[in-house]
C-alpha positions as CSV (number, residue, x, y, z in Angstrom):
1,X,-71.8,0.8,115.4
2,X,-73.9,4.0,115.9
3,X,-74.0,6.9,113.1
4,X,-72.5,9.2,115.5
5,X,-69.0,6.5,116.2
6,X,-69.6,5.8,112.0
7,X,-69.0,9.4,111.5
8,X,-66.0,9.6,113.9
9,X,-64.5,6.5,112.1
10,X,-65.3,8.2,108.4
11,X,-63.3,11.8,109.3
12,X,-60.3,9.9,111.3
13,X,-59.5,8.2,108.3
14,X,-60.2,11.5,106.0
15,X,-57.4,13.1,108.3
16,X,-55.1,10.4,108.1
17,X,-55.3,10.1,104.5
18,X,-54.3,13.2,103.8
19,X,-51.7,13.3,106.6
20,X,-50.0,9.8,104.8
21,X,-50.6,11.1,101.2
22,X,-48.7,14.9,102.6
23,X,-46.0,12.5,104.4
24,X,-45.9,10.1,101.4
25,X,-45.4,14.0,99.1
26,X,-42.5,14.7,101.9
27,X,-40.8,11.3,101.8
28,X,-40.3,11.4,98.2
29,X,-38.9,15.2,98.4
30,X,-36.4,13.8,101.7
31,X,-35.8,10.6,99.6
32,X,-31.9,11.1,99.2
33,X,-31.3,12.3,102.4
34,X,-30.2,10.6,105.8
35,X,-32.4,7.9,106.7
36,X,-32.5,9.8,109.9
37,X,-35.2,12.0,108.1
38,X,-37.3,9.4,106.9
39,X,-37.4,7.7,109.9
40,X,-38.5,11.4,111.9
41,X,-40.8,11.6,109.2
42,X,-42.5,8.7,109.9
43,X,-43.1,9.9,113.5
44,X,-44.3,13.0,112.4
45,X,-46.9,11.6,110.2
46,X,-48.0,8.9,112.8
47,X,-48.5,11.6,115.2
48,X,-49.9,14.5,113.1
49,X,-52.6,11.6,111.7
50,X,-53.7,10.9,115.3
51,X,-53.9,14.9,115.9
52,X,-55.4,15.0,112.9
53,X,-58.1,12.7,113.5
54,X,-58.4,13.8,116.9
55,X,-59.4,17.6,115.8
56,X,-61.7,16.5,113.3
57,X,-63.5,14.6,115.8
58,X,-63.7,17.0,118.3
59,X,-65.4,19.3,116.1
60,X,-68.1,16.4,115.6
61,X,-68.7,16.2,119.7
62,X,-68.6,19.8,120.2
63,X,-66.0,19.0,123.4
64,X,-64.6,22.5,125.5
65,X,-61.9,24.5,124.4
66,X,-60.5,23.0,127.6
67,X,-60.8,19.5,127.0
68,X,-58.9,20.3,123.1
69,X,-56.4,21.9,124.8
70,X,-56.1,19.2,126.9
71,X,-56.1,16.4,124.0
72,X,-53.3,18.5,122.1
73,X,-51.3,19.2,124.7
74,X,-50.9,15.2,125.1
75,X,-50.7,14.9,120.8
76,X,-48.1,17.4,121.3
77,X,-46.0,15.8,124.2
78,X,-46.4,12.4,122.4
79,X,-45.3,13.9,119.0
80,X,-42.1,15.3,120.2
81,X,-41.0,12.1,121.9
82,X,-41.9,10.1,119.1
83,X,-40.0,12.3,116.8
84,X,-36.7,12.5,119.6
85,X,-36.8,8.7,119.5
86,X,-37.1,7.9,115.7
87,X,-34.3,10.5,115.5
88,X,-31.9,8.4,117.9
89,X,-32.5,5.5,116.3
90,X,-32.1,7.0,112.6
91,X,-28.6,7.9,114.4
92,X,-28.0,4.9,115.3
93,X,-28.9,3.0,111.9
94,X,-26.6,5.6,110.2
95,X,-23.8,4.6,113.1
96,X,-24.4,1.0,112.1
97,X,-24.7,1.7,107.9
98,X,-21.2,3.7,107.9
99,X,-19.4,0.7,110.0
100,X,-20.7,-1.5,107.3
101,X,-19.5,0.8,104.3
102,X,-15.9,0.6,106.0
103,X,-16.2,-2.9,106.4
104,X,-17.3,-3.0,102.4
105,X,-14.7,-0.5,101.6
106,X,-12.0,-2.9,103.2
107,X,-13.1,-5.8,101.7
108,X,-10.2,-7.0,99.1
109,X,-7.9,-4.8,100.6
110,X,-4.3,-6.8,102.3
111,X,-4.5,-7.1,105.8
112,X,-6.7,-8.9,108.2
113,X,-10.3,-8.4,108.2
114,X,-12.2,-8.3,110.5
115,X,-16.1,-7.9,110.5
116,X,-18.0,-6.7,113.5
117,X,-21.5,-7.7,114.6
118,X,-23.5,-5.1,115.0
119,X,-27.2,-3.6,114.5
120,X,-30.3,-5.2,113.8
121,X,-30.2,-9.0,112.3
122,X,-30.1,-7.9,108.9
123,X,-27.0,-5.6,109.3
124,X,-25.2,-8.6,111.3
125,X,-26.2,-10.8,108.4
126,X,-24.8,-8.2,105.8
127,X,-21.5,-8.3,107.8
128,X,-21.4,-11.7,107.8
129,X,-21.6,-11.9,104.4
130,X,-18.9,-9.6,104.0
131,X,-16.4,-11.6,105.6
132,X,-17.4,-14.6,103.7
133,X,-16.7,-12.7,100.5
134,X,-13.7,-11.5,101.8
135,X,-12.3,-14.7,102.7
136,X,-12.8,-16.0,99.5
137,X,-11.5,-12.7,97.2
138,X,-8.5,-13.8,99.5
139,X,-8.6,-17.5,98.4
140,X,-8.6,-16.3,95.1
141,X,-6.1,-14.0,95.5
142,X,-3.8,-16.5,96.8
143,X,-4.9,-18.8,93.8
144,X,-4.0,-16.2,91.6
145,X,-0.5,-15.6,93.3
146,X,0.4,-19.1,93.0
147,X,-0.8,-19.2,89.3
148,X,1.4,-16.5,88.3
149,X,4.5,-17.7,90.4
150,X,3.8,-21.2,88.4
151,X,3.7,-19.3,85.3
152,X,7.3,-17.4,85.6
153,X,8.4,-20.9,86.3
154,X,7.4,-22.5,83.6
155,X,8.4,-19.7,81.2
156,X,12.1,-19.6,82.8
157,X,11.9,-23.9,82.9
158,X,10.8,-24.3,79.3
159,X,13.7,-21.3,78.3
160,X,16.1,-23.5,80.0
161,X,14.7,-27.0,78.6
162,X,14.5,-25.3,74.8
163,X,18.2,-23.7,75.2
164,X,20.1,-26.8,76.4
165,X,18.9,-29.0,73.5
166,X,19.1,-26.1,70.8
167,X,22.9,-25.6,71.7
168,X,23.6,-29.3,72.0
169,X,21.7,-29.4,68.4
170,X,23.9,-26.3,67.3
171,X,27.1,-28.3,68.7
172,X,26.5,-31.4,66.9
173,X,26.1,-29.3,63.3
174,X,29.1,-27.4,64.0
175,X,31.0,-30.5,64.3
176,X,29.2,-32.5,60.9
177,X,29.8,-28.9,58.8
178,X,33.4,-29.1,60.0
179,X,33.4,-32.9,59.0
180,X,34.9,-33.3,63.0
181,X,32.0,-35.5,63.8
182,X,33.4,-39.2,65.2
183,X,30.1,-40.5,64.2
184,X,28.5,-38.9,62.2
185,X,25.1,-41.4,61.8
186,X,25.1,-40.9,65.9
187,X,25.2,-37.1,65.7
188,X,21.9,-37.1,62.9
189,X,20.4,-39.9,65.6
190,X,20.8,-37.2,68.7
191,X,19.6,-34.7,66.3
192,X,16.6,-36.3,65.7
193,X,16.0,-37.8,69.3
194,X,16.1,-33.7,70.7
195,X,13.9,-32.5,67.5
196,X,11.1,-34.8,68.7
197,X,11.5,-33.8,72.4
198,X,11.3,-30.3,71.8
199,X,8.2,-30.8,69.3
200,X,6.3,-32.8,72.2
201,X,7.1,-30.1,74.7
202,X,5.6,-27.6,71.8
203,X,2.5,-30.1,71.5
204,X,2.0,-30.4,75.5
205,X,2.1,-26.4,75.8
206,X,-0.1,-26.1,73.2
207,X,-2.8,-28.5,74.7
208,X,-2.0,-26.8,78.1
209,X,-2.5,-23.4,76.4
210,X,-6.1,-24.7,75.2
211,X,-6.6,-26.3,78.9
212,X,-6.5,-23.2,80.5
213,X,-8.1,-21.1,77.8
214,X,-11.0,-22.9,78.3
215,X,-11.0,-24.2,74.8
216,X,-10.4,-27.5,75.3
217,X,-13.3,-29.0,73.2
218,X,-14.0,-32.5,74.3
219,X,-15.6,-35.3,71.5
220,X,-17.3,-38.0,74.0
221,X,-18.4,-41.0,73.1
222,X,-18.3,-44.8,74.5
223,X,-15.0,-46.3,74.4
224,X,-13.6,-49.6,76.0
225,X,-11.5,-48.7,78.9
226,X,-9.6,-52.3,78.3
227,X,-8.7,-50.3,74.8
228,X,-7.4,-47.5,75.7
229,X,-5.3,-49.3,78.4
230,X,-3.9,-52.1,76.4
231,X,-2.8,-49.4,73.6
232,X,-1.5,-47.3,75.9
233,X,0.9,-50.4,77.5
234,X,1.8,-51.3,73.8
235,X,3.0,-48.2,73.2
236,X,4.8,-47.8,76.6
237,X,6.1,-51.3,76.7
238,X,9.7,-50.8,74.4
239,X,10.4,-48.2,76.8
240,X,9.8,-50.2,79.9
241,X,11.8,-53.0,78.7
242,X,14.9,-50.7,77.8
243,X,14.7,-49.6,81.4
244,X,14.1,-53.6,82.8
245,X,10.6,-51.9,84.6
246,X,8.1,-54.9,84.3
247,X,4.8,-53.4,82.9
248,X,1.2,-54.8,83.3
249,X,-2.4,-54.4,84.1
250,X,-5.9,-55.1,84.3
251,X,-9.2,-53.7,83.7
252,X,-12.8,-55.3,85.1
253,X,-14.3,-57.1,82.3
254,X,-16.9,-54.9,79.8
255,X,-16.1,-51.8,81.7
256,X,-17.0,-48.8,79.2
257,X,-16.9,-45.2,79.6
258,X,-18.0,-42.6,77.6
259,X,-15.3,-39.8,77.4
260,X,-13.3,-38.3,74.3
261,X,-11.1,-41.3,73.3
262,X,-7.8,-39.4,72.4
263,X,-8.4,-37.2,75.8
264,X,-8.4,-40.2,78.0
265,X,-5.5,-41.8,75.8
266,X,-3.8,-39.1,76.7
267,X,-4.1,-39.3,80.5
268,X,-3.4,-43.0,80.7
269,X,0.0,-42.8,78.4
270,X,1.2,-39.8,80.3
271,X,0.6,-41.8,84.1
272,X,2.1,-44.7,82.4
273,X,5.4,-42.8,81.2
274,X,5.9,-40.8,84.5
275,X,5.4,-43.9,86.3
276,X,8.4,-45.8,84.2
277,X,10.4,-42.3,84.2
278,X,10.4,-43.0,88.0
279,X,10.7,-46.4,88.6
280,X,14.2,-48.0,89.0
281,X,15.4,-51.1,87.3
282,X,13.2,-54.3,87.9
283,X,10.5,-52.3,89.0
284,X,7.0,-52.6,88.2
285,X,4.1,-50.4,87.0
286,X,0.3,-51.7,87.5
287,X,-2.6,-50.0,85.7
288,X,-5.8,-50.7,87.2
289,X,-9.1,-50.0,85.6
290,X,-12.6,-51.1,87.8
291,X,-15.7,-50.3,88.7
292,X,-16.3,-48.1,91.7
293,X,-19.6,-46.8,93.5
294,X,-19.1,-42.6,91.8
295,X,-18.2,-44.3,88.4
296,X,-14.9,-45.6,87.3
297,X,-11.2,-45.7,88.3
298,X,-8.0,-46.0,86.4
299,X,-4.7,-46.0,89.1
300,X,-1.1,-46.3,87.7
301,X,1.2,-47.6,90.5
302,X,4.9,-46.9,90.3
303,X,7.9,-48.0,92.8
304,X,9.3,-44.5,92.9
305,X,10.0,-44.2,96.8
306,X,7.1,-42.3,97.3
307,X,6.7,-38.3,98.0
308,X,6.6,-36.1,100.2
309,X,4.0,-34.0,101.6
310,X,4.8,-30.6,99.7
311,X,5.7,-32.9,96.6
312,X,2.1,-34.7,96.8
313,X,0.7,-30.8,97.3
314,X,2.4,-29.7,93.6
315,X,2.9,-33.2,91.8
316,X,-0.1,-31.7,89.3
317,X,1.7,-28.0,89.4
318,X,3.1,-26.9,86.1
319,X,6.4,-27.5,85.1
320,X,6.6,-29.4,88.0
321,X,9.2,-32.4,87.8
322,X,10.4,-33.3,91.6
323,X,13.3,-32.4,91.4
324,X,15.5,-29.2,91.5
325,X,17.8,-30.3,88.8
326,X,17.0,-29.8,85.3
327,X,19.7,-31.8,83.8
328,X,18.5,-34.9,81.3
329,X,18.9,-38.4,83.1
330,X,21.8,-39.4,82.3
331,X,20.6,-42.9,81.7
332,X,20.0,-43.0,77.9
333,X,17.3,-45.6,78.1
334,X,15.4,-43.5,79.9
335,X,12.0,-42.0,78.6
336,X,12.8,-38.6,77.1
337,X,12.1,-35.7,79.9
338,X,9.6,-32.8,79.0
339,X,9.4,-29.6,80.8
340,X,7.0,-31.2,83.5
341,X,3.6,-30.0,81.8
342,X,2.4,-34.0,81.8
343,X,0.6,-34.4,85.0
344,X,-0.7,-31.3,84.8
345,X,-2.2,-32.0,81.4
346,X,-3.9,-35.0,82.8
347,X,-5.1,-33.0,85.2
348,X,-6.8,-30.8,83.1
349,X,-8.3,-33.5,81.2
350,X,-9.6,-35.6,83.6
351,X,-11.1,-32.0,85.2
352,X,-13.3,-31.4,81.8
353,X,-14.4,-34.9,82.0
354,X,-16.1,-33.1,85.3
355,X,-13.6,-36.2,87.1
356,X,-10.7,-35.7,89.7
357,X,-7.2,-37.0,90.1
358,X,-5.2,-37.3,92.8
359,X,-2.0,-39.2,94.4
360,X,-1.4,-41.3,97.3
361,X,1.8,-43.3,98.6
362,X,1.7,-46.7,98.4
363,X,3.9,-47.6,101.5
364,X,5.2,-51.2,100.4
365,X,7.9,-52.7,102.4
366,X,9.7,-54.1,99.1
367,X,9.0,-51.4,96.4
368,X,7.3,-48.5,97.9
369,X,5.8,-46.5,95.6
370,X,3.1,-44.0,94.6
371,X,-0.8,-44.7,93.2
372,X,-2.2,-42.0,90.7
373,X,-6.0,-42.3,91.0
374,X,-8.3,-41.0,88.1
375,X,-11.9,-41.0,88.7
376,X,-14.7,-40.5,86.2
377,X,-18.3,-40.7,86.1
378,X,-19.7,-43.0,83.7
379,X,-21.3,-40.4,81.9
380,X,-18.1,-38.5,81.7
381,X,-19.0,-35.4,79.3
């Protein structure tokens, strides 16, 4: 490079420094305006650098007036077209930025949404995103509906389930004030009997309560699944024979588990009652406990008749029960009925044991049934 071109190089990027630092010194004046600005600001600078640089140069090679003229005539020209088409496309990008403010301003909103690809990449991205988000505000929102409509049912179930044994209690004193009592040790027996239901349905709202809070504390250690099973058929067992429903099970030798021992009590005693609740006489319920390749299983088979597919869809729902009626079974051997807050406690349960639980039909030609399947990982908590 001669001294001559190293001088020409030296004052072009003199004028173009100044030109960026006095376009930089604009940019921060325009910043809050319309990107349109910015955007004609940056073909202003580019252009006013190369005039720049071109004048300063020219004064170095002493070129004819005619010849500048000539050179900023062309600077000129260049200039303005640069300037006409950064403007058009600042339009544009404004075009594009206030579709995609609509679409953010609609997002969340009822209706159908519908997100339109348009712009550069990143805008199409952007949009995309959008109706991601929207679709799952509208998941949630659909979650949220069905909590709520689960919640006004249980409220008005559990009213119902607390008024019918509180006015059969009230009855039944009545008649023992009045001395008009036929049997009197039968009365205090019923008493009793609808005291203890309506303090479980107290306790299972309560734990439900705690469920949902997010307060449900969990104490894991290992524990024996054979253990928990066999105590849980012990205690189920009086019940099963009063209803002639054969009880039984099995559990893969030295299969442990570590989860909180009166959670997972819990679960397996409440599968084991709704199973006999639902079984007809000289039926059977199975527990199973084994080994499987995520961790373990524990399924409860019944011989209920199986469900249906919108029954499957809201066996774990609150207050859920499978039926419309919410009379008692008239059958008095039959395990006392709650307010249907069981399987959706064990639910919850097996849920912070970071397991799942789910149902299937079990379509036997004899005793068709249903299988409740708890997984859990062996490290459960």
């Amino acid at each position: 490079m001669t001294e001559a071109q190293g001088q020409v190089v030296l004052v072009a990027a003199a004028c173009a420094v100044a030109v960026g630092a006095l376009g930089l010194f604009v940019a921060w004046l325009l910043r809050h305006r319309s990107i349109r600005w910015q955007l004609g600001l940056v073909a202003v600078v580019a252009v006013s650098s190369v005039l720049a640089g071109v004048v300063g140069s020219a004064q170095l090679m002493f070129i004819s007036d005619h010849d500048w003229g000539v050179v900023s005539l062309v600077a000129l020209v260049a200039g303005v077209v640069s300037v006409v088409v950064a403007l058009l496309l600042g339009a544009a990008i404004v075009h594009w930025s206030r579709s995609l403010r609509e679409e953010a301003r609609l997002v969340g909103t009822s209706g159908a949404f519908v997100a339109e690809r348009r712009g550069p990449s990143e805008f199409q991205a952007l949009s995309d995103e959008l109706a991601r988000t929207n679709q799952r505000l509208e998941e949630s929102r659909s979650r949220e509906g069905l909590l709520e409509e689960s919640r006004r049912e249980l409220v008005s179930w559990v009213s119902h389930d607390l008024r019918t044994p509180l006015a059969g209690m009230r009855a039944m004193t009545e008649a023992l004030e009045d001395g008009l009592a036929p049997d009197p040790a039968r009365y205090h027996r019923q008493i009793r009997a609808e005291v203890d239901r309506m303090v479980r349905m107290v306790d299972d709202l309560f734990e439900l309560s705690r469920i949902h809070a997010g307060v449900f504390r969990l104490s894991p250690e290992p524990v024996m699944l054979v253990d928990v099973v066999s105590d849980a058929i012990a205690a189920a067992d009086p019940v099963a024979r009063a209803r002639r429903v054969r009880l039984g099970g099995s559990v893969d030798d030295g299969l442990e588990v570590v989860v909180d021992p009166a959670g997972l009590s819990r679960v397996v005693s409440n599968l084991i009652m709704n199973a006999i609740r639902h079984t007809p006489a000289d039926g059977a319920v199975e527990i199973r406990g084994r080994t499987v390749s995520e961790g373990v299983e524990i399924s409860v088979t019944d011989a209920c008749g199986g469900l249906s597919t919108d029954d499957m869809t809201r066996v774990f729902d609150l207050a859920w029960q499978g039926s419309a009626a919410r009379t008692p079974e008239p059958d008095e051997t039959a395990p006392p009925r709650g307010a249907g807050l069981g399987l959706a406690i064990v639910k919850g349960i097996v849920e912070a044991h970071r397991g799942r639980v789910g149902v299937e039909n079990v379509p036997d030609a004899e005793h068709p049934g249903c299988r409740f399947l708890v997984h859990l990982p062996v490290e459960s908590a």
